[in-house]
N, C-alpha and C positions, 0 to 999 in steps of 0.2 A: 632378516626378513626378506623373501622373494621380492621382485619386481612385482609378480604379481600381485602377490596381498597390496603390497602398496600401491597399486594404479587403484584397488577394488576400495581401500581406506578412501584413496584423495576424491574418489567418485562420490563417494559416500559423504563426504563431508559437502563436497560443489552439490551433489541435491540439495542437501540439507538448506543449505547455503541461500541458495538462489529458491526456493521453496516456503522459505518463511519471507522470503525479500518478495515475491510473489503475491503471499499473504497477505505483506503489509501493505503491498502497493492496490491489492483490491479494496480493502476495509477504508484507507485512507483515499483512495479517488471514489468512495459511497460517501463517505463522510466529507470531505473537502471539495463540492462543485465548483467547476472554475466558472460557471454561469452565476454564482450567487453571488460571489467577488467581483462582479461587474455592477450588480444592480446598485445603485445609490439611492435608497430611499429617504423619507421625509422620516418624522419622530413619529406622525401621525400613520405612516405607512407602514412602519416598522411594528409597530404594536398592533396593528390589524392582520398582521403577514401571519399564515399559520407556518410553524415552524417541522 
C-alpha cells in the first residue's frame, strides 16, 4: 500500500474520529447544563421546576 492511500485511510478515520467525538460533545453539553448542577433546590422547588 502507498504512503499515500495510507495518509488518505488514517485522515479518514481522524474525521471520523473526532466527528462523532464532536457529536457527542454537542448533544451532551444540550443535555448536561453545568448551570442546573449548581442550583440546590428545596423538595418543594424541585417539583414546581419545569423540566
Amino acid at each position: 500500500m502507498s504512503f499515500g492511500m495510507m495518509f488518505l485511510i488514517t485522515m479518514a478515520f481522524m474525521f471520523a474520529i473526532l466527528g462523532f467525538a464532536a457529536t457527542l460533545y454537542h448533544f451532551l453539553s444540550k443535555a448536561l447544563t453545568a448551570k442546573d448542577g449548581l442550583v440546590i433546590d428545596t423538595p418543594e422547588e424541585a417539583l414546581e421546576r419545569d423540566l
